[in-house]
N, C-alpha and C positions, 0 to 999 in steps of 0.2 A: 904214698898218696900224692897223686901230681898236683903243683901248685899253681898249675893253668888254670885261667878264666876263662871259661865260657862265656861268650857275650850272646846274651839271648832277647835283649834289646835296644834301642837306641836309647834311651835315658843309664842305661846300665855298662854303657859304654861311656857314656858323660861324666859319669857319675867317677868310673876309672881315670879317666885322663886328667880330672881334678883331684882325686885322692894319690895320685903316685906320679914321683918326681918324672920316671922315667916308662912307657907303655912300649912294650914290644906286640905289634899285632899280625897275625898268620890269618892275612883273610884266605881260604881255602874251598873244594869241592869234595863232595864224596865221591864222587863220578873222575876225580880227576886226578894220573896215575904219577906223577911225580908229588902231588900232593902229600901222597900217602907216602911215596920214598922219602921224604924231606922231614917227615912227621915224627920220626924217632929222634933225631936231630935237635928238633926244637923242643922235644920235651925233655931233654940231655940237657940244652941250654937253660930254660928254666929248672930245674930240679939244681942246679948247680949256682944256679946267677942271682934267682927270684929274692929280695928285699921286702919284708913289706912296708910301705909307702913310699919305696924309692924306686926300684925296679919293678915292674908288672909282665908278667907276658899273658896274651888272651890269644885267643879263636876265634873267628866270626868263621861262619859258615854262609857263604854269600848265596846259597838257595832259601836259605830260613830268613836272610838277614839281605834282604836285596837293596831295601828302601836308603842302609849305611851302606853298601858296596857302591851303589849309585854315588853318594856323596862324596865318597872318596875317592870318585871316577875311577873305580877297581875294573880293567880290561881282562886281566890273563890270570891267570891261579895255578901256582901260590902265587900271591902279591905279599910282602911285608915292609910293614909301614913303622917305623919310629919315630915315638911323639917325646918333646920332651917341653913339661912345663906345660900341657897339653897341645903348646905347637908341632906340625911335622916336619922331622929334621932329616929323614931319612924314607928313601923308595930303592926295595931289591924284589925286581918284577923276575919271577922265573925261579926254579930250584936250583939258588948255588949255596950249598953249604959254607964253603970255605969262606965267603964273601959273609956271608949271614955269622958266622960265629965270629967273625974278626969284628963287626960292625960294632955287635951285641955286647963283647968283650970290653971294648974301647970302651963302650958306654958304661960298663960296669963298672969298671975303674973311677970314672967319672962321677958316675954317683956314691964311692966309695969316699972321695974328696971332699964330697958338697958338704957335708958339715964343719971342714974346718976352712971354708975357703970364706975371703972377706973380698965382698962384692962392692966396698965402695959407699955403702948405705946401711941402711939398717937391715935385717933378714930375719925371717921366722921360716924354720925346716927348708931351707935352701933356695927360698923366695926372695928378691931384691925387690927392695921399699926404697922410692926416693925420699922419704920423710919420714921421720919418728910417727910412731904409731901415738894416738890419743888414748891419756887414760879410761880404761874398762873399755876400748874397743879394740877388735881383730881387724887383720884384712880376710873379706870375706872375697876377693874377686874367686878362690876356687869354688863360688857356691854358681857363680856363670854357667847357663847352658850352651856351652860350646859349640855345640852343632847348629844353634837358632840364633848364631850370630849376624850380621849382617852388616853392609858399608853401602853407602850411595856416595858417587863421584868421587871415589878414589884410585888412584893411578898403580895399576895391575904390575907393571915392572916394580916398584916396591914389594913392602909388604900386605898382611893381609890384617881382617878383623882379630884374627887369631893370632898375630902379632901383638897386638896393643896390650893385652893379657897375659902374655908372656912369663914367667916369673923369673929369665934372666936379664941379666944385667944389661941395659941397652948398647950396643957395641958403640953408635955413634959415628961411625965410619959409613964416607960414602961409599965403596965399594960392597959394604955387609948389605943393604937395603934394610935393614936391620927396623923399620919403619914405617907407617903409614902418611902416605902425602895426596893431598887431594891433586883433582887430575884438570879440570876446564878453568877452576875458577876457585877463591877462597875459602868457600864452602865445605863442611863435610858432614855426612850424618852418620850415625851409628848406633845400631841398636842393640841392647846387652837383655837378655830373657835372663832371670833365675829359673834355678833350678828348688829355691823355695822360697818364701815369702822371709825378704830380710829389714831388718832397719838400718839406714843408711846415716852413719853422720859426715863423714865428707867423703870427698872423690881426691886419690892424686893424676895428677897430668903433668906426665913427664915431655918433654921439647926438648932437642940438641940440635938446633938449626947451624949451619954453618955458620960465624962471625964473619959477613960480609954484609959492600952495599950495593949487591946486584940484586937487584927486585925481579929476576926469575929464578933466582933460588925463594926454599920457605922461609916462613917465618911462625913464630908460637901463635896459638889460638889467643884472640883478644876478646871477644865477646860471646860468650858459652850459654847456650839455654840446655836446659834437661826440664824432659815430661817423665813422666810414672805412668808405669801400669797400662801401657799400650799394647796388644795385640799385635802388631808386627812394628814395622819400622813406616814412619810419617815418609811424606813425600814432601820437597823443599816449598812448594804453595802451600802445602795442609800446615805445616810447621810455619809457618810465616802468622794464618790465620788463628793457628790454636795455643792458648793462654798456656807458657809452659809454668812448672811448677817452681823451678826458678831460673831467674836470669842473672849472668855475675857478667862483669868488667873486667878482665886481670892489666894487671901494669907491672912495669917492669919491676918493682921492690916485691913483688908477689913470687917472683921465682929463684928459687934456692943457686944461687952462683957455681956451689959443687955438683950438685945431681940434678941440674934444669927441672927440677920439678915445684909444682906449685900445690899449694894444699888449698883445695876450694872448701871450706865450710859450711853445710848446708841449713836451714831450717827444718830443726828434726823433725818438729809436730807435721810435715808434711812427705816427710819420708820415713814413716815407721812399719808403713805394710806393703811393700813395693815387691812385686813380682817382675818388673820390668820397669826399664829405662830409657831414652833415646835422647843422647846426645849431639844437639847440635852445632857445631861452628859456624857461628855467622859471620864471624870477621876476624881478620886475623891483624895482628901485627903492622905497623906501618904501613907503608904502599904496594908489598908484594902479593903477587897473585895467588899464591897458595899458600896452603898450613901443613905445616908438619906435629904428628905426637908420635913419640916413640912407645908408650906407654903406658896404660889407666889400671891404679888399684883405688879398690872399690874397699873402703874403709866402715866398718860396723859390726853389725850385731845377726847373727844365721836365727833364722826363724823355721816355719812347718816345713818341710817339704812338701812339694807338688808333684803330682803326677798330670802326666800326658799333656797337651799343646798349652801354649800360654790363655789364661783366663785373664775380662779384663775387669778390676774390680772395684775402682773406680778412676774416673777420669780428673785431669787438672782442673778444664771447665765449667 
């Protein structure tokens, strides 16, 4: 019985790239004749490789599934994509076998490790925490719908939204980009959809700004608001005008020396039924113009699931 996944829609794909360490994906055509020669290969490689919750391989067929091919800006088929931690860590456009099985290998290896490797913090199934988990709660960031993520004013030569959630260990290095930095000005907004209705008791936010005093390098987020339960992602005047659900301060005893992370606390009674988030930096750090975070786990409790676009159910206001 082959151990490939069929991905037959975008929430089922989400769904994959939060439940397993490592996603192999074969977006393909039926019409498309290398497709088909490369097709024995990759079910060789999964019948052989496949983990479950650590290794995955799937299928998309980009005639049934065009609205994800789009997303992935998928041009040529085959395309295969490797996710890891539901970031993409890997593109091999075109049928090379040889290339495709050394890739897949590597990584196999690698997920063969991740249980006994020490990331420096705390870890649950191969996920880096910059802070001890609170009692009776989990990190829920894999309950994130990944694909409804979104950033405003962040600077493209970095990283992405899909960075920030990452579940490896932040590299820290400027050469890794390994990070999200905003791009004009201070500011950064970001929007996190669930994938079901969770309760939140805090947020971590990790920051490894470089130790200098050149104010065009970043600096950590210093004045943080988050709203609930928004419909998409606020625009930097909407968020100005609308009452968030909460606003914190950090200062420097707030952030952990060893893993620059900070543990925000929140008011639960206002975060027990939240389908959505949007995080905003309003200010950052000293005098510099930008903010750096390498990383947000989203600490709590997994609630219903939801299906199809985000609902909003009620507001901060």
């Amino acid at each position: 019985m082959s151990k490939t996944v069929h991905i037959e829609s975008t929430v089922q794909f989400s769904n994959l790239l939060s439940s397993s360490v490592i996603v192999v994906a074969d977006f393909y055509a039926d019409w498309c004749g290398p497709c088909k020669q490369i097709a024995p290969i990759y079910e060789q490689l999964s019948a052989q490789l496949s983990k479950p919750n650590k290794i995955t391989f799937a299928k998309i067929n980009t005639d049934q599934q065009q609205d994800l091919a789009r997303s992935y800006n998928v041009r040529a088929m085959p395309t295969f994509m490797i996710f890891k931690n539901a970031q993409q860590i890997q593109f091999i456009e075109g049928a090379d076998p040889k290339k495709l099985s050394q890739v897949v290998k590597d990584l196999a290896n690698e997920a063969n490790k991740l249980e006994g490797e020490d990331a420096g913090g705390s870890s649950s199934g191969g996920t880096w925490l910059g802070a001890e988990l609170p009692r009776g709660y989990g990190d829920v960031t894999g309950q994130v719908d990944f694909m409804s993520l979104e950033l405003l004013n962040w600077d493209s030569t970095h990283g992405t939204a899909r960075t920030l959630i990452s579940g490896d260990k932040p590299k820290g290095q400027a050469n890794a980009k390994d990070w999200v930095e905003s791009d004009t000005d201070e500011q950064l907004m970001l929007y996190i959809p669930f994938q079901s209705t969770i309760k939140i008791q805090s947020i971590h936010l990790t920051s490894l700004p470089e130790d200098t005093e050149d104010d065009e390098n970043p600096s950590r987020p210093k004045v943080v608001r988050i709203y609930t339960n928004r419909p998409h992602i606020l625009g930097f005047d909407e968020a100005e005008d609308t009452q968030p659900a909460q606003e914190f301060t950090l200062s420097e005893k707030d952030w952990d020396s060893k893993t620059g992370t900070a543990k925000i606390d929140l008011r639960i009674v206002k975060f027990t039924n939240v389908s959505s988030i949007v995080l905003f930096v309003v200010e950052s750090e000293g005098d510099n113009e930008k903010v750096r975070i390498d990383r947000i786990r989203i600490i709590g409790e997994s609630g219903e699931k939801r299906d199809g676009k985000i609902e909003k159910i009620a507001s901060d206001d």
